[in-house]
PQR file with spaces between the fields and no chain letter, atoms N, CA, C, O and H, PARSE charges and radii, in Angstrom:
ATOM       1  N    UNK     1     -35.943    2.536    3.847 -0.4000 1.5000
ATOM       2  CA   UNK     1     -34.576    2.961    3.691 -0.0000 2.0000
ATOM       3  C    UNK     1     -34.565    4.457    3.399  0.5500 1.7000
ATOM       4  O    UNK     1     -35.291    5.051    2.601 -0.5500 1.4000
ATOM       5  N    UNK     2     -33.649    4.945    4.159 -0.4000 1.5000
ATOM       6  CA   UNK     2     -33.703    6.494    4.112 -0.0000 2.0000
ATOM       7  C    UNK     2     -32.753    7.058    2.830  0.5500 1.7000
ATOM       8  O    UNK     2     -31.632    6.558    2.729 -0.5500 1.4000
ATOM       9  H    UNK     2     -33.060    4.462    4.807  0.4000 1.0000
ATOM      10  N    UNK     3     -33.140    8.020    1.910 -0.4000 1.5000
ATOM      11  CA   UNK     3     -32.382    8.347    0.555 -0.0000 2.0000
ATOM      12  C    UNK     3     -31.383    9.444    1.542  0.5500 1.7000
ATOM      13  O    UNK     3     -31.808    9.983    2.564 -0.5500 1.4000
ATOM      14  H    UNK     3     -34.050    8.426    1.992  0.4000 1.0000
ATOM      15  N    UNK     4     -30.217    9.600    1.081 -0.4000 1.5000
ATOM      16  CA   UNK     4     -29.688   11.080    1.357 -0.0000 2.0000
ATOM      17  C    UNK     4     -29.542   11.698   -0.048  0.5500 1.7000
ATOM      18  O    UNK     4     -29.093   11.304   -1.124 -0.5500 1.4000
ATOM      19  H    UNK     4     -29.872    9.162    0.251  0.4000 1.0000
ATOM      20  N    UNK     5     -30.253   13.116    0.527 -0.4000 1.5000
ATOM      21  CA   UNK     5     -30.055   14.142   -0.482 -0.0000 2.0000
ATOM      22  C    UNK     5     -29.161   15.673    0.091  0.5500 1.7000
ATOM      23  O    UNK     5     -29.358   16.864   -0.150 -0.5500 1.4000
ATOM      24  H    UNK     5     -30.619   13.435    1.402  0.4000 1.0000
ATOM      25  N    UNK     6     -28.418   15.152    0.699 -0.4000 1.5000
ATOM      26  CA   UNK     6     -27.766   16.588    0.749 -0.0000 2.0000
ATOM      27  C    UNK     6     -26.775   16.395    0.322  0.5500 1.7000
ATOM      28  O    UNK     6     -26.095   15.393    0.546 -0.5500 1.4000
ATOM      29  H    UNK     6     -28.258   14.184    0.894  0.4000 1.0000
ATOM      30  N    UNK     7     -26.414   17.545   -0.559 -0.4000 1.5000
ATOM      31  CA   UNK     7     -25.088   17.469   -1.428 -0.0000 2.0000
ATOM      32  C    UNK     7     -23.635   17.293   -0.677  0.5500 1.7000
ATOM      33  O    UNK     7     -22.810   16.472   -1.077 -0.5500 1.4000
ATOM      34  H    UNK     7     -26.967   18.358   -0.740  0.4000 1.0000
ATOM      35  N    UNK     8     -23.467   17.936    0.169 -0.4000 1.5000
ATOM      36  CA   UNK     8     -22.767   18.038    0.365 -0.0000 2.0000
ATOM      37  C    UNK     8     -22.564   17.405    1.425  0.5500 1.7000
ATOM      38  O    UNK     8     -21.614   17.950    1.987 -0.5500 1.4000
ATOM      39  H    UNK     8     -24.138   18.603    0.494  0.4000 1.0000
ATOM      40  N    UNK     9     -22.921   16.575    1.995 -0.4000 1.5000
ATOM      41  CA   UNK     9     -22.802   15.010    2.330 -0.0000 2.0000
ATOM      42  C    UNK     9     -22.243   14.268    2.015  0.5500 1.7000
ATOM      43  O    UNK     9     -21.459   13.566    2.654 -0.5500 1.4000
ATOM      44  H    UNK     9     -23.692   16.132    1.538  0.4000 1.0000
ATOM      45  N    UNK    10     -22.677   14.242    0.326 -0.4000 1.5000
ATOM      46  CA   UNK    10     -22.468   13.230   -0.883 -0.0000 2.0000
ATOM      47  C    UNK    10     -21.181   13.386   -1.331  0.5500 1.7000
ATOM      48  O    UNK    10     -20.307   12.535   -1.495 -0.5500 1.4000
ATOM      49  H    UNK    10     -23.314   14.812   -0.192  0.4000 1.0000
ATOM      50  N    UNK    11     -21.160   15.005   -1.574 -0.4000 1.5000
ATOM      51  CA   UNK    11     -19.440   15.635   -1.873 -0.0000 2.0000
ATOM      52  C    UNK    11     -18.446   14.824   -1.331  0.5500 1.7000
ATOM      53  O    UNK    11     -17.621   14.042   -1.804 -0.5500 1.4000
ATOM      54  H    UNK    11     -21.870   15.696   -1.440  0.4000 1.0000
ATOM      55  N    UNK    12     -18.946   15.482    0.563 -0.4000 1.5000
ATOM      56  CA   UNK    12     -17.514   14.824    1.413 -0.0000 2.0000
ATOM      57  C    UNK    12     -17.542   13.306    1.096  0.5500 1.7000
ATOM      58  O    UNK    12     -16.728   12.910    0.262 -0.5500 1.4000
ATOM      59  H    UNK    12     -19.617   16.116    0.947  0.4000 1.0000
ATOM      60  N    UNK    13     -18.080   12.738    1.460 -0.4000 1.5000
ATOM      61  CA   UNK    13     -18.142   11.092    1.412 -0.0000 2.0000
ATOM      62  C    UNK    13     -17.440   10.723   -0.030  0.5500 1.7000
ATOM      63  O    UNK    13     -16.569    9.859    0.072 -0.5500 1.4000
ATOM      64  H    UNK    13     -18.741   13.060    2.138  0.4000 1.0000
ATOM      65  N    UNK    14     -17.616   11.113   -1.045 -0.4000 1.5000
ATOM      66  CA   UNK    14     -17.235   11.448   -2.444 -0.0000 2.0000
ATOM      67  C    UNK    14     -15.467   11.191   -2.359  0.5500 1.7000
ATOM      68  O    UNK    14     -14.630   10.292   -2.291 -0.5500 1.4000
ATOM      69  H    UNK    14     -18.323   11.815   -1.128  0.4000 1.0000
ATOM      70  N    UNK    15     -15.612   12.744   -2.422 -0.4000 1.5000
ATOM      71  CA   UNK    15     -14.206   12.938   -2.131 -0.0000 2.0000
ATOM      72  C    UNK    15     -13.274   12.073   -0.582  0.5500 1.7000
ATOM      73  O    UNK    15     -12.044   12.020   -0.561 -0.5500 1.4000
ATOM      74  H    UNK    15     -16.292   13.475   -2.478  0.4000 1.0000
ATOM      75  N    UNK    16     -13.928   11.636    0.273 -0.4000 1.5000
ATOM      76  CA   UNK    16     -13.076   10.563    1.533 -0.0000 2.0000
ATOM      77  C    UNK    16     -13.102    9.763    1.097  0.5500 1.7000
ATOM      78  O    UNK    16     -11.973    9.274    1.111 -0.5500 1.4000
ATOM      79  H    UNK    16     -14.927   11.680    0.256  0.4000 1.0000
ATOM      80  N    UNK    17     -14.194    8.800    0.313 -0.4000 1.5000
ATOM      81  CA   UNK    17     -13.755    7.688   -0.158 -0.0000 2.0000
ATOM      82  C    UNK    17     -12.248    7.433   -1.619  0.5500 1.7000
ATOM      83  O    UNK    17     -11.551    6.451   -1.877 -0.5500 1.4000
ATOM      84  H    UNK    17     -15.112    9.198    0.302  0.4000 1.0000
ATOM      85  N    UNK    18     -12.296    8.627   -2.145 -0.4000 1.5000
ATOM      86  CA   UNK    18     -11.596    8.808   -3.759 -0.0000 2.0000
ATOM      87  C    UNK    18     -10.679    8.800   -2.596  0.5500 1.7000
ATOM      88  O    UNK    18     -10.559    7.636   -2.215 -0.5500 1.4000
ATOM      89  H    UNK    18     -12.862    9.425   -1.935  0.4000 1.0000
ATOM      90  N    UNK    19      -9.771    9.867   -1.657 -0.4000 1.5000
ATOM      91  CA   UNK    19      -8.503    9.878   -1.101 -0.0000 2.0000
ATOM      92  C    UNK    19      -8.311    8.654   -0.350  0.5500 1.7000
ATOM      93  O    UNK    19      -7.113    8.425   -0.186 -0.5500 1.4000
ATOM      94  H    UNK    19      -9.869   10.813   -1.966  0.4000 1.0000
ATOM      95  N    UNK    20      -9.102    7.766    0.175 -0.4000 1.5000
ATOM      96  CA   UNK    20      -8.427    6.729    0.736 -0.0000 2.0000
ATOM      97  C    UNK    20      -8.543    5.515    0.082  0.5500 1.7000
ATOM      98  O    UNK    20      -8.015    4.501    0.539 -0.5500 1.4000
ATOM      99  H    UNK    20     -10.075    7.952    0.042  0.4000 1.0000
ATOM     100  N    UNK    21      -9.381    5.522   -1.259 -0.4000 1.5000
ATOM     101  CA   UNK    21      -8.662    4.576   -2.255 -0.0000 2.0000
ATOM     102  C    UNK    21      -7.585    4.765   -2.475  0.5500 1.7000
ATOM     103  O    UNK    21      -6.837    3.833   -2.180 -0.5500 1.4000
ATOM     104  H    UNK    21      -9.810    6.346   -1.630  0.4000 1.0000
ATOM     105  N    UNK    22      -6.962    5.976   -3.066 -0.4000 1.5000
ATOM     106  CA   UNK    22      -5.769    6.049   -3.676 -0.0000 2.0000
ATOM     107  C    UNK    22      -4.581    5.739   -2.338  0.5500 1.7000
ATOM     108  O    UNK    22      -3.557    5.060   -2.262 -0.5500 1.4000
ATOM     109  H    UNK    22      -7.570    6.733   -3.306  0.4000 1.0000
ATOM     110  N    UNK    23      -5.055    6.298   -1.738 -0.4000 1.5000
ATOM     111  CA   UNK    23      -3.769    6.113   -0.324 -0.0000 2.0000
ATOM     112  C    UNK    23      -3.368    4.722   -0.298  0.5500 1.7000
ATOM     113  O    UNK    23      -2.232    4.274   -0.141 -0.5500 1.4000
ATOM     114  H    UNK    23      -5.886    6.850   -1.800  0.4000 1.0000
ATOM     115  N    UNK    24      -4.682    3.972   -0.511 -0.4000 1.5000
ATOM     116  CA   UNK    24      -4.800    2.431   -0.275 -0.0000 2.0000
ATOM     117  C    UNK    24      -3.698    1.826   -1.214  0.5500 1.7000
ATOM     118  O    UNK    24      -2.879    0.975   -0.867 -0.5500 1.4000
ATOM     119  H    UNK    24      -5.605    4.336   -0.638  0.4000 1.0000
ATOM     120  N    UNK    25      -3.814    2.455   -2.578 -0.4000 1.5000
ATOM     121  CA   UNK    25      -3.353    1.433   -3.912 -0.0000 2.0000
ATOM     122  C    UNK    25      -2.066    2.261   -3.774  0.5500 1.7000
ATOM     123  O    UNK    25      -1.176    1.615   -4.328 -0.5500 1.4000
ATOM     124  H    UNK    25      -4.480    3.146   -2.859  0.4000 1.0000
ATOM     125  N    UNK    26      -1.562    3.449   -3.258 -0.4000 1.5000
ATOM     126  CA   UNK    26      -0.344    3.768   -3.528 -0.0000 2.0000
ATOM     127  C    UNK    26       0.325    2.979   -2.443  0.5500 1.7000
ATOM     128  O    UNK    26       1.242    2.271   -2.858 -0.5500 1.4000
ATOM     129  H    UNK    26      -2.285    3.974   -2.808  0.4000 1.0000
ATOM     130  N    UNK    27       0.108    2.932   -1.245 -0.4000 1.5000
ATOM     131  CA   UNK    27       0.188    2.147    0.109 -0.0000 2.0000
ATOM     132  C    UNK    27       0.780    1.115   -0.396  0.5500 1.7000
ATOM     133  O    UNK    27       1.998    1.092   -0.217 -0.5500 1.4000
ATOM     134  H    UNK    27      -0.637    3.507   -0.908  0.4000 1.0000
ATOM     135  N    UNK    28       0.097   -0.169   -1.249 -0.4000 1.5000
ATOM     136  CA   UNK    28       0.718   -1.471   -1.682 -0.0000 2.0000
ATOM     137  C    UNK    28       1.420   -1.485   -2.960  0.5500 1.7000
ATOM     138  O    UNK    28       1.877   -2.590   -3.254 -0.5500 1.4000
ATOM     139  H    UNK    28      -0.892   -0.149   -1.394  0.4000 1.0000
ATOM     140  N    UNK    29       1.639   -0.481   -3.854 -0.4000 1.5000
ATOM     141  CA   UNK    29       2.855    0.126   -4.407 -0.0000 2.0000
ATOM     142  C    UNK    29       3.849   -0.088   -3.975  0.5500 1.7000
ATOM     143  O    UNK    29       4.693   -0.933   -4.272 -0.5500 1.4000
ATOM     144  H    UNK    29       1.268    0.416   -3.616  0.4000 1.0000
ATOM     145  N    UNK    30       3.809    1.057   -2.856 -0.4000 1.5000
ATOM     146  CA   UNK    30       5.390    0.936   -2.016 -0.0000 2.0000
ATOM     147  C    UNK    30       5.692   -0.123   -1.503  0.5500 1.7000
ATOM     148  O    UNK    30       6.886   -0.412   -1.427 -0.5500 1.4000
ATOM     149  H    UNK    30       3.123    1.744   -2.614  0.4000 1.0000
ATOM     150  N    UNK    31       4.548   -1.141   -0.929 -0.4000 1.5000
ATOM     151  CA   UNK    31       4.983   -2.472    0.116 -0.0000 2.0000
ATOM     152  C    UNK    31       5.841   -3.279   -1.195  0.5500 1.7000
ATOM     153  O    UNK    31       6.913   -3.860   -1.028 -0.5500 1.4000
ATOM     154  H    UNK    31       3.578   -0.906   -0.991  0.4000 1.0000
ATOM     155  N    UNK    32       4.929   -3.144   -2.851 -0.4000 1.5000
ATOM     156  CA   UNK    32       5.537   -4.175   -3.262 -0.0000 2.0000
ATOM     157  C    UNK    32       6.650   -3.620   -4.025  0.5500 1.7000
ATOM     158  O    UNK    32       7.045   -4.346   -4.937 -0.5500 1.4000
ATOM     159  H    UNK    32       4.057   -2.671   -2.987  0.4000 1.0000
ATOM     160  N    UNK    33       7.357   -2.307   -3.841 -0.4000 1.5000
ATOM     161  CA   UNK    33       8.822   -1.872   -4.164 -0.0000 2.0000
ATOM     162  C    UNK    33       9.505   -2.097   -2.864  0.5500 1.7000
ATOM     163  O    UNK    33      10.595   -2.599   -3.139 -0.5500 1.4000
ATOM     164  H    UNK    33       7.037   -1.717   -3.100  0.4000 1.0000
ATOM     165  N    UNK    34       9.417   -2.001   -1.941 -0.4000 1.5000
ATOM     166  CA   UNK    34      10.067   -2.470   -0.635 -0.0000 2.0000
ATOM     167  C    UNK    34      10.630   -3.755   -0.949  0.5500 1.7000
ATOM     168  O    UNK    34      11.834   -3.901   -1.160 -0.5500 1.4000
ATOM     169  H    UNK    34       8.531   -1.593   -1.718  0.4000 1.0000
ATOM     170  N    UNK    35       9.350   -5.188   -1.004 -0.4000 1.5000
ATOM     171  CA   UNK    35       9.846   -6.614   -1.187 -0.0000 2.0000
ATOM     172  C    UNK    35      10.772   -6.584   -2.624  0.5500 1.7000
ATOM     173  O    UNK    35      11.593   -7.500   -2.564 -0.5500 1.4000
ATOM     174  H    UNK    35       8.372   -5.070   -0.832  0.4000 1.0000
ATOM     175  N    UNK    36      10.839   -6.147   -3.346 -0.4000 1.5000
ATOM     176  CA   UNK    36      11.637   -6.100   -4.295 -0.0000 2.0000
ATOM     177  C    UNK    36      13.042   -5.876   -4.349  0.5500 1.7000
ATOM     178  O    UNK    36      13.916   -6.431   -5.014 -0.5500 1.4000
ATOM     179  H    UNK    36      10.172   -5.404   -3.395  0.4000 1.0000
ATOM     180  N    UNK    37      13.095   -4.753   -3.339 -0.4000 1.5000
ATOM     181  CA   UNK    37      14.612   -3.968   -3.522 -0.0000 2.0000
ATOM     182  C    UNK    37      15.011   -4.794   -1.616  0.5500 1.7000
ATOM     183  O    UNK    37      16.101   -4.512   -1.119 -0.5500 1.4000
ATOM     184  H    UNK    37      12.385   -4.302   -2.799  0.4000 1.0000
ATOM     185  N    UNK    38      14.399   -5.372   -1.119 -0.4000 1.5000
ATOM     186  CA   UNK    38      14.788   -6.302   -0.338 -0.0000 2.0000
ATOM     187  C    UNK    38      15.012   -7.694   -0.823  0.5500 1.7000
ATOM     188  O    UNK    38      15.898   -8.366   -0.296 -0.5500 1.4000
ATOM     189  H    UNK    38      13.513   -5.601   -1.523  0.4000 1.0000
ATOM     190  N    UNK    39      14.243   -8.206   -1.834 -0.4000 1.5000
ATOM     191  CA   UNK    39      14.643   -9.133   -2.882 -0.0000 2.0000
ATOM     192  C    UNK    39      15.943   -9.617   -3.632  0.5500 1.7000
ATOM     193  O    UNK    39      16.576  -10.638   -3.901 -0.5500 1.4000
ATOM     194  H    UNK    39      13.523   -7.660   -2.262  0.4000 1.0000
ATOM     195  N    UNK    40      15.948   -8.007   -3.831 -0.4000 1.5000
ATOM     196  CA   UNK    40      17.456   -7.678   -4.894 -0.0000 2.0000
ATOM     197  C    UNK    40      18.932   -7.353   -3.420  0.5500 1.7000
ATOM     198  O    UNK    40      20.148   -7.176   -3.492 -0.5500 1.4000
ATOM     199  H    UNK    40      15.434   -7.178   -3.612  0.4000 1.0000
ATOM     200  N    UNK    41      18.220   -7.401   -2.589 -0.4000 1.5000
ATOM     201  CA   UNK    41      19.877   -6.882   -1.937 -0.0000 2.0000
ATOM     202  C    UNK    41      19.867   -8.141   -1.375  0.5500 1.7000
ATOM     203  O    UNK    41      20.903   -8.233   -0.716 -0.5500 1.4000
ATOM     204  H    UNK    41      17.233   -7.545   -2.531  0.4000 1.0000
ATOM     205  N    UNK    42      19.097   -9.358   -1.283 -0.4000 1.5000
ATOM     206  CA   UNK    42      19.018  -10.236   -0.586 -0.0000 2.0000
ATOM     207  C    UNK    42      20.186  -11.395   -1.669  0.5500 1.7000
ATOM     208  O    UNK    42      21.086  -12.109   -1.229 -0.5500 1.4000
ATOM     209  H    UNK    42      18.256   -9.283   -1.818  0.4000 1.0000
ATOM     210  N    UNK    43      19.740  -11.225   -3.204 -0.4000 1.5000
ATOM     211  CA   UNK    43      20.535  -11.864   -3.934 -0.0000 2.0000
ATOM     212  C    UNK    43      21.976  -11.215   -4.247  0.5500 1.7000
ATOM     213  O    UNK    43      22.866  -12.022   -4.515 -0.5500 1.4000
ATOM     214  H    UNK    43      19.008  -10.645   -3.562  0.4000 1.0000
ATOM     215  N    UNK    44      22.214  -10.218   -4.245 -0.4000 1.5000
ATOM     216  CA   UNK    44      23.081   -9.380   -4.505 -0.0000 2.0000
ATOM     217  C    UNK    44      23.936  -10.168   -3.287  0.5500 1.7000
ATOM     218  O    UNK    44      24.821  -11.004   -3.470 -0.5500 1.4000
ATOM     219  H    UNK    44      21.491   -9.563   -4.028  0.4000 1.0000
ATOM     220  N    UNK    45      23.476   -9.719   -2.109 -0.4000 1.5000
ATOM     221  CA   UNK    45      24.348  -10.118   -0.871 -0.0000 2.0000
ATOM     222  C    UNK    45      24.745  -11.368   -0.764  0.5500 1.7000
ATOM     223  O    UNK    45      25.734  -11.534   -0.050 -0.5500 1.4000
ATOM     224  H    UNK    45      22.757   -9.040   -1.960  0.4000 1.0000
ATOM     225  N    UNK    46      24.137  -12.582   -1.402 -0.4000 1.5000
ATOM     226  CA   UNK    46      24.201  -13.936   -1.926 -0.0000 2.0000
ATOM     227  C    UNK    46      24.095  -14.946   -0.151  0.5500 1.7000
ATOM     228  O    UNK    46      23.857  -14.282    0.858 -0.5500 1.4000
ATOM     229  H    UNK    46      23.333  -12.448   -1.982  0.4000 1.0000
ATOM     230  N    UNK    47      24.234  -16.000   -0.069 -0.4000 1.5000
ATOM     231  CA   UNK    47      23.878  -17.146    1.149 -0.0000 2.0000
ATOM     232  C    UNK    47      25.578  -17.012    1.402  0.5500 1.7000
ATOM     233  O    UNK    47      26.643  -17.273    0.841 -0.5500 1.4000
ATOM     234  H    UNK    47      24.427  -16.540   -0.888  0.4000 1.0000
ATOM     235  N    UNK    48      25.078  -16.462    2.559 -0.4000 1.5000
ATOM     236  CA   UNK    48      26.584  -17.581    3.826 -0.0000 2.0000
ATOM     237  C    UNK    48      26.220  -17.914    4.677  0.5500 1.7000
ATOM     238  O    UNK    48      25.294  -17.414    5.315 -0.5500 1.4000
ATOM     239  H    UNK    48      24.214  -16.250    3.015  0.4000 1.0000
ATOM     240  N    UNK    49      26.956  -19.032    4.987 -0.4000 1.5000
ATOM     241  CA   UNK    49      26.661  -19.796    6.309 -0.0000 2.0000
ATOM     242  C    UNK    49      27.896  -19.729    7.312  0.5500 1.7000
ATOM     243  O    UNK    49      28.985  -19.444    6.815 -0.5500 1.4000
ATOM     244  H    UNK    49      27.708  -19.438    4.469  0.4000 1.0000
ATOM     245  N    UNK    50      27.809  -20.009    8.925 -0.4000 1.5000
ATOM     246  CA   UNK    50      28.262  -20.310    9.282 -0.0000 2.0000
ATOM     247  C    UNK    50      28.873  -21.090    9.334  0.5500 1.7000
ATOM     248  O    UNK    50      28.769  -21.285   10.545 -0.5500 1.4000
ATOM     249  H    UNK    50      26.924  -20.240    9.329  0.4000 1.0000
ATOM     250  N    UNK    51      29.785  -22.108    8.877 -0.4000 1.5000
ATOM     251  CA   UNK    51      30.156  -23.235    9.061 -0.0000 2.0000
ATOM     252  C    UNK    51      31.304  -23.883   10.893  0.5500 1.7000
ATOM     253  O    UNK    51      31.565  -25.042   11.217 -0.5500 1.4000
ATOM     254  H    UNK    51      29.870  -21.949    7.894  0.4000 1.0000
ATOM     255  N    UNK    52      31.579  -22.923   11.434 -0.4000 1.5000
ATOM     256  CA   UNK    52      32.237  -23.227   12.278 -0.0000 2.0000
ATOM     257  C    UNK    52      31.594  -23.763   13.750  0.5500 1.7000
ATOM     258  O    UNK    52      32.272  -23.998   14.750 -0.5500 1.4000
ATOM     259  H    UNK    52      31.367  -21.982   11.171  0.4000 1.0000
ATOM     260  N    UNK    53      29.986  -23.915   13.634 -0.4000 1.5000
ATOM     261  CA   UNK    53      29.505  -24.572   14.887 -0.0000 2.0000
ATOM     262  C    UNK    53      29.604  -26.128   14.863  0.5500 1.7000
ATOM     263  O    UNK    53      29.238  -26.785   15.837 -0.5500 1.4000
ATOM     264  H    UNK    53      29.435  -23.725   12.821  0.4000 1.0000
């Protein structure tokens, strides 16, 4: 198995992995404020039905 020793290898890879964690966890943040405030306008707006078919 081959070691890597160049720094700055290690840096970038470092730092690409740290920014696309966070992208990741802010990413499903927003999905789960989306289902929420689609949640809330869903009850707000309350059930109607058609009744005339």
């Amino acid at each position: 198995m081959l070691v890597v020793r160049t720094t700055t290898f290690l840096l970038f890879n470092c730092i690409s992995m740290d920014t696309l964690l966070r992208i990741s966890l802010n990413t499903g943040d927003w999905l789960n404020a989306a289902v929420a405030v689609e949640r809330l306008f869903s009850v707000w707006k309350g059930i109607s039905f058609n009744s005339e078919k």
